[in-house]
N, C-alpha and C positions, 0 to 999 in steps of 0.2 A: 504494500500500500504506500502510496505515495504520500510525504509530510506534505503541510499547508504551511507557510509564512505568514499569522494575523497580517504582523505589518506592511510588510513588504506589498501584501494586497490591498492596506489601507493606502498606503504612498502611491498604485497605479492609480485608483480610483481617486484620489487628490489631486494627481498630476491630471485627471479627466477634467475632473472641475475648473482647476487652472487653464485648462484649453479654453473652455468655452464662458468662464470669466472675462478674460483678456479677450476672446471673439464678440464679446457682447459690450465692452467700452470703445475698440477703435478698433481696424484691420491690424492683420501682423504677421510679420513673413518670420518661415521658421526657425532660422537661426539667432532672431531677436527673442521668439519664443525659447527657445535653449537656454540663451542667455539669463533671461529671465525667472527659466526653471533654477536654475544653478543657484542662483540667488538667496530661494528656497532652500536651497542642501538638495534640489533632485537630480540626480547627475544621470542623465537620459542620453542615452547616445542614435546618433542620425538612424539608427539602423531600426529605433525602436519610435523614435516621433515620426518621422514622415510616414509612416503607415498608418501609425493612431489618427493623423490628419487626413491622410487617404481616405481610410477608412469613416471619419466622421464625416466628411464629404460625401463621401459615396452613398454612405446614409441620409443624408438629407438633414444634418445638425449643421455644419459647416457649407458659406457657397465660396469656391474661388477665382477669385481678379488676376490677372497675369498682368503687368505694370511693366514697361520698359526703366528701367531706374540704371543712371550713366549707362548705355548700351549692352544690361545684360536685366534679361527676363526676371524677374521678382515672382512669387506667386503670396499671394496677401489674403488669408483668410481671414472672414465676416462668420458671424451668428447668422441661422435665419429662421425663421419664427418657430421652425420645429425644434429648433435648436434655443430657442428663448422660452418654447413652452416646456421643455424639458429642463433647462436651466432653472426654471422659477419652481421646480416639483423639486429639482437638487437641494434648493435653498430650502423649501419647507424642510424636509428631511434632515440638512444639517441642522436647524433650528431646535426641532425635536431631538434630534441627537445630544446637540450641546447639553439641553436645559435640562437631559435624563442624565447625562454622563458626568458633569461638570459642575460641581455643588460649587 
C-alpha cells in the first residue's frame, strides 16, 4: 500500500489556490507565477506548473492571451467565470476550514 503525505497534499492544493488567486487580481505569465510561488516556500518546478496551467485551461478555470512582449510570445493567464465561481466555493471552504481549525 502506498503512504499518503497530509502535507505535501495540502501544499499542491494551496499552490491550486494561489493559481487562481493571482488569475483573478490581474493576468500573469508563468514564470512570474514561479517566482511568486517561491516567495511562499513553494518550490515548483516548470515541469510541474505548466501542466497544472495547461490543465486548468483546458478545463475551463483558466483562459489564455498570447502577448508579443520585446519580440518573444508571452502566454498571460486570466480567471474566467468558471474559474471565479469555483474560486469563491474555495474561499467558503477555507473560511470554514480556518474558523474549525484555528482557535
Amino acid at each position: 500500500m502506498k503512504s499518503i503525505n497530509p502535507l505535501r497534499r495540502f501544499q499542491k492544493g494551496s499552490i491550486l489556490v494561489h493559481i487562481l488567486y493571482h488569475a483573478s487580481k490581474e493576468p500573469f505569465y508563468g514564470s512570474w507565477l514561479k517566482n511568486e510561488l517561491t516567495v511562499h516556500e513553494y518550490n515548483i518546478s516548470d515541469g510541474t506548473l505548466y501542466p497544472w496551467l495547461n490543465r486548468l485551461t483546458f478545463s475551463g478555470f483558466l483562459s489564455l492571451e498570447k502577448r508579443n512582449v520585446s519580440g518573444r510570445i508571452r502566454k498571460y493567464y486570466s480567471i474566467t467565470e468558471l474559474g471565479k465561481n469555483h474560486f469563491e466555493k474555495i474561499k467558503e471552504y477555507l473560511k470554514e476550514l480556518y474558523n474549525e481549525v484555528i482557535e
